[in-house]
MIDREN-680903 format. One record per residue (C-alpha): chain; residue in one letter; x, y, z. Coordinates in steps of 0.1 Angstrom, whole numbers, plus 5000, padded with zeros to 4 digits. Layout:
// residues N
A / a / X / Y / Z $
...
// end
This chain:
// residues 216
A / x / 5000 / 5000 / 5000 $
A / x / 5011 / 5037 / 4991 $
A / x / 4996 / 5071 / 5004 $
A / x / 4998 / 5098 / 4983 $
A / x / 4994 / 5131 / 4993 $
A / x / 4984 / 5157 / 4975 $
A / x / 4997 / 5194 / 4982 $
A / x / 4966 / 5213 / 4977 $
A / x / 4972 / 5236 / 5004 $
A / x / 4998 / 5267 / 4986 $
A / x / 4991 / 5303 / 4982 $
A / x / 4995 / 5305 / 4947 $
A / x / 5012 / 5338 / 4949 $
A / x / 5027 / 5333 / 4911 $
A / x / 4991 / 5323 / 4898 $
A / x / 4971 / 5353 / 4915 $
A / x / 4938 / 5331 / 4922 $
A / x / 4932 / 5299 / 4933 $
A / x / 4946 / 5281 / 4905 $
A / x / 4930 / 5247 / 4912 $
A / x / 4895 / 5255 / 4912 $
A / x / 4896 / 5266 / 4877 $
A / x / 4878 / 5245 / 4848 $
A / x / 4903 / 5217 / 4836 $
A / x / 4886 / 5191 / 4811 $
A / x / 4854 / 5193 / 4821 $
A / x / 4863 / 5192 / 4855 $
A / x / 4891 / 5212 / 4884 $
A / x / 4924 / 5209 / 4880 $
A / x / 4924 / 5194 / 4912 $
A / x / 4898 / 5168 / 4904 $
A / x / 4916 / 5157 / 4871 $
A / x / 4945 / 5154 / 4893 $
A / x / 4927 / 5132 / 4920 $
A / x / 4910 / 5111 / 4893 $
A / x / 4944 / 5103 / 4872 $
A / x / 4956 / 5090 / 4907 $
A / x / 4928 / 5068 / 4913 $
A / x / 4925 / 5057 / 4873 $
A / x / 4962 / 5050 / 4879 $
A / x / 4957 / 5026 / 4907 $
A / x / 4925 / 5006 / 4885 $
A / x / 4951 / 5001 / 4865 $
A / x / 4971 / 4980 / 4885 $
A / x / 4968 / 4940 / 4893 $
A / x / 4951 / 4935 / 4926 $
A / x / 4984 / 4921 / 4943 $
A / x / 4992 / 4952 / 4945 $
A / x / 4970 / 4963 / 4965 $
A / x / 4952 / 4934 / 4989 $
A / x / 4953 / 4965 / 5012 $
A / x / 4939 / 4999 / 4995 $
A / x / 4961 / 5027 / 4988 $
A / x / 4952 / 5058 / 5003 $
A / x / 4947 / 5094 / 4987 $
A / x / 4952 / 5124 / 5015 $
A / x / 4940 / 5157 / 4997 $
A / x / 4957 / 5187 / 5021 $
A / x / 4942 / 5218 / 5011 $
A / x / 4931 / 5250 / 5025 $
A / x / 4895 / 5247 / 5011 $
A / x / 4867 / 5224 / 5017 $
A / x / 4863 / 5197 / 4986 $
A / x / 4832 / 5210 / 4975 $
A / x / 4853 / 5241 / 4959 $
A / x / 4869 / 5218 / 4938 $
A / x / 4850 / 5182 / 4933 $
A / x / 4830 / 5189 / 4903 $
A / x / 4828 / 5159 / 4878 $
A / x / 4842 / 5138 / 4909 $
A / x / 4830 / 5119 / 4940 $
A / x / 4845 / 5127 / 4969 $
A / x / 4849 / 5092 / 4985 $
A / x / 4860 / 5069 / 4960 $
A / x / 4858 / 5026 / 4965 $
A / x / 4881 / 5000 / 4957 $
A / x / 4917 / 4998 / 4957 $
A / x / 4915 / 5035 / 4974 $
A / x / 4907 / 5053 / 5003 $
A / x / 4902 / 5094 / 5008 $
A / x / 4906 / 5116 / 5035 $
A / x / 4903 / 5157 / 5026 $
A / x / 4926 / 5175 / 5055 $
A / x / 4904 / 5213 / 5057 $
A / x / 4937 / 5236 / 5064 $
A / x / 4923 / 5271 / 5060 $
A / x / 4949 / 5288 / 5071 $
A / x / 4985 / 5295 / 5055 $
A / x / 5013 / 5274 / 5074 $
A / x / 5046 / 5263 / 5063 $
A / x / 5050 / 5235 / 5040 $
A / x / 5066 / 5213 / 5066 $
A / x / 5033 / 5216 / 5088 $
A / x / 5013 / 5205 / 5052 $
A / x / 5038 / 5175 / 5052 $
A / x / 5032 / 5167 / 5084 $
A / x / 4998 / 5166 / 5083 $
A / x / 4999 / 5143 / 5052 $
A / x / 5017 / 5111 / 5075 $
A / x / 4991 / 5116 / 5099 $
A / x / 4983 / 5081 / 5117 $
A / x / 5001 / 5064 / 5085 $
A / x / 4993 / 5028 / 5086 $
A / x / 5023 / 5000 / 5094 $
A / x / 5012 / 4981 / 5067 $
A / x / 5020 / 5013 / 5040 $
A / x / 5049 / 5005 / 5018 $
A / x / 5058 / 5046 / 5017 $
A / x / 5045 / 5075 / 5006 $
A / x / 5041 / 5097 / 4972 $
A / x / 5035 / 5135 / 4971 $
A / x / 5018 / 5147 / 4945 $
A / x / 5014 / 5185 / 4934 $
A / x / 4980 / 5195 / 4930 $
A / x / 4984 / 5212 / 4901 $
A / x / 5006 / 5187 / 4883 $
A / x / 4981 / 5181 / 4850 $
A / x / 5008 / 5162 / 4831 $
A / x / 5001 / 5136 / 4852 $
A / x / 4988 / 5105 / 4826 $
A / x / 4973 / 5075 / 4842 $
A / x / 4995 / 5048 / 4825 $
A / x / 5026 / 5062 / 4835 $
A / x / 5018 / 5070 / 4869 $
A / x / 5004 / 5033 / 4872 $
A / x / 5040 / 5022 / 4861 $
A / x / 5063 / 5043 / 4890 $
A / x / 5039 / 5029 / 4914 $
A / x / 5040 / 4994 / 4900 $
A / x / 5081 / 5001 / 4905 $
A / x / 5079 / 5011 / 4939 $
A / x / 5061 / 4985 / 4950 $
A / x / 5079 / 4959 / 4930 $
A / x / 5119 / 4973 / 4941 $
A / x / 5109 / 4992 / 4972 $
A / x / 5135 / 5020 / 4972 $
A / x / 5147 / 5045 / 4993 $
A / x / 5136 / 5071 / 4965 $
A / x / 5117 / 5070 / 4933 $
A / x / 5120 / 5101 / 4914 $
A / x / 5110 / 5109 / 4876 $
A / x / 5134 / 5118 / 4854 $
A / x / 5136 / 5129 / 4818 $
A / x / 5171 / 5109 / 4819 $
A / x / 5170 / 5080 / 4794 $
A / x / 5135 / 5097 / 4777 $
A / x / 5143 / 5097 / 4735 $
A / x / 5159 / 5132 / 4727 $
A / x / 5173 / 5139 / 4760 $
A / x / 5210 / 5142 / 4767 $
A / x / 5226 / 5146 / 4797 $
A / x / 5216 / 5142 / 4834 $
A / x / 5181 / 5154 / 4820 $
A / x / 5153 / 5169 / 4849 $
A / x / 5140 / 5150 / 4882 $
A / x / 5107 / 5163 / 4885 $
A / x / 5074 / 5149 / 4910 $
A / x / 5055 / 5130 / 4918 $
A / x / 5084 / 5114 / 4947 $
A / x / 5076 / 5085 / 4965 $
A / x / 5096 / 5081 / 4995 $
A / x / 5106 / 5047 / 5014 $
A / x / 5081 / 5049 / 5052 $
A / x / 5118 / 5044 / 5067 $
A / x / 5118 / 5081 / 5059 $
A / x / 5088 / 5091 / 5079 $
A / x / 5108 / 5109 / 5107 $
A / x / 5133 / 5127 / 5084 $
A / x / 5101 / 5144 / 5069 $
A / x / 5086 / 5148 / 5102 $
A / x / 5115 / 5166 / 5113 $
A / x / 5112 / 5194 / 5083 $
A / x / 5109 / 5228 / 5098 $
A / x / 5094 / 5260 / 5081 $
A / x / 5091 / 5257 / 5041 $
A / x / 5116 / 5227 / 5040 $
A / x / 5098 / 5203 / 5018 $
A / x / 5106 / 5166 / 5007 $
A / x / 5137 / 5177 / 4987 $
A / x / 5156 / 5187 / 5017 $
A / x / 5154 / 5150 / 5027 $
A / x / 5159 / 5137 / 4987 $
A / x / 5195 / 5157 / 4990 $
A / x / 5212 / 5141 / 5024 $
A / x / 5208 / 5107 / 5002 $
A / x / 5212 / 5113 / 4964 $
A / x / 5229 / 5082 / 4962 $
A / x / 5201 / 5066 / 4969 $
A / x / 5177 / 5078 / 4945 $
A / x / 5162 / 5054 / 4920 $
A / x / 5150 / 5071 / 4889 $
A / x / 5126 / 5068 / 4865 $
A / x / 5121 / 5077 / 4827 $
A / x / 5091 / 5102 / 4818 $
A / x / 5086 / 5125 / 4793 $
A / x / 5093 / 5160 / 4798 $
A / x / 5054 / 5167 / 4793 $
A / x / 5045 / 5142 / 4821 $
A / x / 5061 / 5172 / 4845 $
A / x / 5039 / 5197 / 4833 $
A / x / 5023 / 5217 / 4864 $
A / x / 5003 / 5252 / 4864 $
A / x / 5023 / 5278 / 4882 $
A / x / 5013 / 5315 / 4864 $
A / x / 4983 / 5325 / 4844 $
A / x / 5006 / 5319 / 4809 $
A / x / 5013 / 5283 / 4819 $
A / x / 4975 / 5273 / 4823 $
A / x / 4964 / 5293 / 4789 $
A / x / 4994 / 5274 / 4774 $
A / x / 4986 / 5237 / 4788 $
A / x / 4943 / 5244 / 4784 $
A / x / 4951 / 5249 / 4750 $
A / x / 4968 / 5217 / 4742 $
A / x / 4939 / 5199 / 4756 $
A / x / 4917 / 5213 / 4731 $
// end
């Protein structure tokens, strides 16, 4: 079993509004993000998950802002729980909330950016079938060994971390995020190939008119 959590709960500042209510194929951004996380999981064979995953949503408004096209609750090889965190706090308290009462039986746990629409089901379905299959310290994209790219190429999200690294996160203080931890062990890192586009994430007004219209 994997939790994901998904960071729902930033302030946007670059984007000027609350970037993940806005419309997103026929749905929130948020939403489509949720949804390509739980059509990622149906994708998998049920050994991988006898016990079901679990989606934590921490954000600073309620779900009915941003559920449209989607149940909030879904079944099967998935739980939800929606963490209400109205007021702005540093990214290590958002962290921390996410491992709340994380179950023994939970193999690690995957943060996901709310607003990260390149997100494809498939692809997603196969770093989680990787995880669970090699158990690493670190799984991290990476446009290294993608056709076209040269070089070291980009480490991007979503990063699952190993549950041995619970504490390290739980120790973060301020706006330290996961990638404090990733850099005390970048030996350790196991990466995986995605395309650049898989990356793609709404930060500023330009970047959703760019990415709506190549959904069109």
């Amino acid at each position: 079993m994997v939790r994901f959590v998904v960071m729902a709960s930033g302030q946007a500042t670059r984007m000027g509004q609350d970037k993940l209510s806005l419309p997103w194929k026929n749905t929130t951004v948020l939403a489509y993000v949720l949804n390509t996380i739980r059509e990622s999981l149906e994708l998998l064979d049920p050994p991988f998950f006898e016990v079901p995953a679990e989606i934590w949503v921490v954000a600073r408004k309620t779900s009915q802002v941003y559920m449209k096209g989607l149940n909030e609750f879904g079944e099967g090889v998935f739980k939800q729980v929606w963490i209400n965190q109205p007021t702005i706090r540093p990214l290590s308290d958002t962290i921390r909330l996410g491992l709340t009462d994380l179950p023994q039986e939970s193999a690690g746990i995957c943060f996901v950016p709310a607003d990260q629409v390149g997100l494809e089901p498939r692809l997603l379905a196969d770093l989680i079938r990787c995880f669970l299959e090699k158990r690493p310290d670190f799984l991290i994209p990476s446009t290294e060994g993608c056709a076209g790219v040269k070089g070291k190429g980009k480490t991007g999200s979503p990063v699952f971390f190993h549950r041995r690294y619970i504490e390290d996160l739980r120790s973060l203080q301020g706006e330290q995020g996961g990638r404090a931890v990733l850099k005390q062990y970048p030996e350790r890192w196991l990466t995986y190939p995605v395309p650049e586009t898989f990356m793609e994430d709404i930060d500023t007004p330009e970047d959703y008119r760019r990415l709506a219209a190549l959904t069109k």
